[in-house]
C-alpha positions as CSV (number, residue, x, y, z in Angstrom):
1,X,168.3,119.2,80.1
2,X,165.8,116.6,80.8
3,X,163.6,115.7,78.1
4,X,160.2,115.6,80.5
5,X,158.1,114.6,76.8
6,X,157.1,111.6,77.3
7,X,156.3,111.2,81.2
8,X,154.2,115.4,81.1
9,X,150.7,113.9,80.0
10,X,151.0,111.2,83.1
11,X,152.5,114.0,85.3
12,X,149.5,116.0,83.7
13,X,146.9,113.5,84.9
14,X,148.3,112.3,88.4
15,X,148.2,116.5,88.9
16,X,144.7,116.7,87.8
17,X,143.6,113.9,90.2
18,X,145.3,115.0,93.0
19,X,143.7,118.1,92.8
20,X,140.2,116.8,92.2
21,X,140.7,114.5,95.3
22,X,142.1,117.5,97.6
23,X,138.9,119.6,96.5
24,X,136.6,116.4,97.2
25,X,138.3,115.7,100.1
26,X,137.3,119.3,101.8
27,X,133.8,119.5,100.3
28,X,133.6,116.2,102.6
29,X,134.8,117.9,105.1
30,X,132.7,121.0,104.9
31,X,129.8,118.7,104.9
32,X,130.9,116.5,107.8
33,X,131.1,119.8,109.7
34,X,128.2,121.0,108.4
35,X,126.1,117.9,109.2
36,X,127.3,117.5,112.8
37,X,126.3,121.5,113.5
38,X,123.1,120.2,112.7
39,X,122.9,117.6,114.8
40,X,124.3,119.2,117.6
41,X,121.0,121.8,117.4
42,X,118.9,119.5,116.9
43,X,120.0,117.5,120.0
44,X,120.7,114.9,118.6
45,X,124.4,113.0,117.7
46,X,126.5,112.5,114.8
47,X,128.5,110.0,113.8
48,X,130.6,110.0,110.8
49,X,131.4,106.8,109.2
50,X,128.7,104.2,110.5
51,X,129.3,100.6,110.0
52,X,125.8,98.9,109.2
53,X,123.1,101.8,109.4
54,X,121.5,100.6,105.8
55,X,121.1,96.9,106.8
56,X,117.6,97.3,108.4
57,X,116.5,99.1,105.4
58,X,116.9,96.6,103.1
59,X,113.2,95.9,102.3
60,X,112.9,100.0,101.4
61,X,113.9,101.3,98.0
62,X,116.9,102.5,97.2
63,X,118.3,99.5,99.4
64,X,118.9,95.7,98.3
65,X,120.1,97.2,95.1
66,X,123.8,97.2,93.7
67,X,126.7,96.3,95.6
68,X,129.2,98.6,96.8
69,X,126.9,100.0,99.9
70,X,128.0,102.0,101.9
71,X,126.2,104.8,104.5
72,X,127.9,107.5,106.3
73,X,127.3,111.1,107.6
74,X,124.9,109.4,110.3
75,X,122.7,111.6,112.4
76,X,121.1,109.7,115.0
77,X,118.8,110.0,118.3
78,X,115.4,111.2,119.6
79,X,113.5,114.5,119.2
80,X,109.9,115.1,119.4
81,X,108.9,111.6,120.9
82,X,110.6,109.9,117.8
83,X,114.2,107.9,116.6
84,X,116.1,109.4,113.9
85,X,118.2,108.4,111.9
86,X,119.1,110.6,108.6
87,X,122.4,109.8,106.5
88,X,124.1,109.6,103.0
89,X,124.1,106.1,101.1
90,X,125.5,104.7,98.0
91,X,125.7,102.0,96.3
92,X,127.2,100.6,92.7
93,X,126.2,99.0,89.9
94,X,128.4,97.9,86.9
95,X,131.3,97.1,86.8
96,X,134.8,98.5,85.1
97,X,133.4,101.2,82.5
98,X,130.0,100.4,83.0
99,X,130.3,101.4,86.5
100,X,128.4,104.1,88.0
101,X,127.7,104.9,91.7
102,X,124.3,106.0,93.0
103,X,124.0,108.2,95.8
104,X,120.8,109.1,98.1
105,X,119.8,110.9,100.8
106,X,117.8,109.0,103.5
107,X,115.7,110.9,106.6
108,X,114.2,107.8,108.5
109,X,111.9,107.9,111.9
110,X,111.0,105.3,114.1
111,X,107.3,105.7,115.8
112,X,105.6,104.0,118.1
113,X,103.4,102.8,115.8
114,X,103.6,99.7,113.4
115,X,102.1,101.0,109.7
116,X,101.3,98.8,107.0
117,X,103.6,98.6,104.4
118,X,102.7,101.4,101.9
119,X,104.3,104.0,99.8
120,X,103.0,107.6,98.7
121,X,105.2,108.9,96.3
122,X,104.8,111.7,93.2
123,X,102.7,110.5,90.6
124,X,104.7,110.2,87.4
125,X,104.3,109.5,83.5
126,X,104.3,105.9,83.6
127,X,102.1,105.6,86.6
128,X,98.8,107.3,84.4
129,X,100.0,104.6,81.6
130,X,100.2,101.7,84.0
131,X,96.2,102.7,85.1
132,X,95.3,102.9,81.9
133,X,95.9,99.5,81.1
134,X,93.9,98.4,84.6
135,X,97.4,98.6,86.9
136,X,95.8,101.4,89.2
137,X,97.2,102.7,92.8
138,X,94.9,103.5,95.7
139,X,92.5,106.6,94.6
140,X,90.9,108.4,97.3
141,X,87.8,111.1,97.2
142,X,89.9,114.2,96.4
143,X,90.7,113.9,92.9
144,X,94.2,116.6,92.6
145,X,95.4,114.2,95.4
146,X,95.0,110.8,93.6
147,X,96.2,113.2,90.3
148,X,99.8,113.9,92.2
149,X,100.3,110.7,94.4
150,X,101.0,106.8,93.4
151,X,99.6,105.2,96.6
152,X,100.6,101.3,97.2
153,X,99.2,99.9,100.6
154,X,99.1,96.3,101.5
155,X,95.9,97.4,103.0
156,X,93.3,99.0,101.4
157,X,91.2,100.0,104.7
158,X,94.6,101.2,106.8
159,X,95.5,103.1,103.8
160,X,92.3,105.1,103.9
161,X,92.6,105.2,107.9
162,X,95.6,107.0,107.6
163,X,95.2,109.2,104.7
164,X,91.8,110.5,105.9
165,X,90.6,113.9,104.5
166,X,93.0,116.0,106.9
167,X,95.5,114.1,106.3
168,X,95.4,114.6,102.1
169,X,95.0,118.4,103.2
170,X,98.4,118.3,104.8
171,X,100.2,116.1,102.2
172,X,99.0,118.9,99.6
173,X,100.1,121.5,101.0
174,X,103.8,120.6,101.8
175,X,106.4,119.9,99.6
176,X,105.9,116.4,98.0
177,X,108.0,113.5,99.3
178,X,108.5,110.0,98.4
179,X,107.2,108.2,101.8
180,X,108.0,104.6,102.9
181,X,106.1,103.0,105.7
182,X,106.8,99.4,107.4
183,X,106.2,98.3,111.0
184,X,107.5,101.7,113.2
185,X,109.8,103.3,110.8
186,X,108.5,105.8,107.9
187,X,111.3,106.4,105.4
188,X,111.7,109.8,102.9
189,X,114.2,109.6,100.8
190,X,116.1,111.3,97.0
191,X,118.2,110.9,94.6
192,X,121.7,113.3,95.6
193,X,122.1,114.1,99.1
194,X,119.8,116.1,101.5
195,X,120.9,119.5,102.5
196,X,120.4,120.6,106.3
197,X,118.1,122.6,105.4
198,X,116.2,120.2,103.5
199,X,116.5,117.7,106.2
200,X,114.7,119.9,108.8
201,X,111.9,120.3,106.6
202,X,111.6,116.3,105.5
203,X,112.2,115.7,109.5
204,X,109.0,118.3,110.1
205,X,107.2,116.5,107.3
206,X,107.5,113.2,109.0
207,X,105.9,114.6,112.5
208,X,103.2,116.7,111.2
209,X,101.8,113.0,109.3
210,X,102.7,111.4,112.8
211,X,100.8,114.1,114.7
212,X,97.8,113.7,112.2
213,X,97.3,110.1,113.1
214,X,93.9,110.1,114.4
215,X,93.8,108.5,118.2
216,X,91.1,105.5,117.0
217,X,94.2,104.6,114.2
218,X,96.5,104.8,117.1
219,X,94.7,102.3,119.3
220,X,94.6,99.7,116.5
221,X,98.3,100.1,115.8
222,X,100.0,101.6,118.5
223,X,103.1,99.5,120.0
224,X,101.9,100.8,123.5
């Protein structure tokens, strides 16, 4: 009889692995399939493993950070006078134990419109400390809007152009986002991955505040 002592805990572990990487594997897969059923309704196309989606996003957060990066599950095209692009990324920091992976998911459009750079994003603890001490966002007239968004613009005037009283109204009442704007693309993105269902409603988001762009904003921005 073989004596299988010694070499059962590595056969133990190698088993245990395999398994985990079969049943990561097809929730990959599931996802993949998943993802490119919802681009297909959506009209637009999917593309699995992109090469270099991230690279023009390297001035947005999560990008420029880690090493490691990597973007895949890619859906890409045009709907509702708009480019898409929505997709998973990742990207590592650490090394050997003190390694840990970050993942994201990222719903981006490109407009016909070049926007300041700014950022609204949920107001959080250390944001009320940081005004304390003088280090305030942008506040505007309605008060439970400047409570629940940090707003960062690198102008002031275009900041208030765009979030006008309407626009506030709208931002209130959907789901709150963290929004990223720079020349023609505005950027949503979280921490894990977007669902399909959650990326309908961030890619609705994004063209109710493009639809509520008022037309005298448009004619000083507008890309023609």
């Amino acid at each position: 009889m073989i004596d299988l002592g010694p070499v059962l805990p590595v056969v133990i572990v190698v088993s245990i692995a395999l398994i985990v990487a079969i049943f990561a594997y097809l929730a990959a897969e599931k996802r993949r399939k998943e993802l490119a059923a919802f681009a297909f309704g959506m009209g637009l196309e999917f593309t699995a493993s992109p090469s270099d989606v991230h690279f023009k996003y390297e001035y947005f957060t999560p990008f420029g950070s880690g090493h490691s990066r990597r973007s895949k599950n890619l859906i890409h095209g045009r709907r509702n006078q708009l480019g898409w692009e929505l997709f998973d990324y990742r990207y590592t920091t650490g090394s050997g134990k003190n390694q840990q992976t970050h993942h994201y998911g990222i719903v981006a459009a490109q407009a016909s419109l070049a926007f300041p750079v700014m950022r609204i994003r949920p107001e959080g603890f250390f944001d009320k400390i940081a005004a304390a001490v003088g280090f305030d966002d942008i506040d505007f007239e309605s008060d439970a809007f400047s409570r629940q968004y940090h707003v960062k613009c690198s102008d002031r005037k275009e900041a208030y152009d765009l979030i006008h009283p309407q626009m506030i109204e709208y931002l209130m009442a959907i789901r709150p986002y963290d929004w990223q704007f720079s020349g023609p693309w505005i950027l949503i993105h979280k921490s894990g991955r977007f669902s399909v269902v959650e990326m309908a409603s961030a890619m609705e988001a994004i063209e109710g505040f493009v639809e509520r762009v008022p037309e005298y904003v448009r004619e000083d921005i507008g890309l023609g």
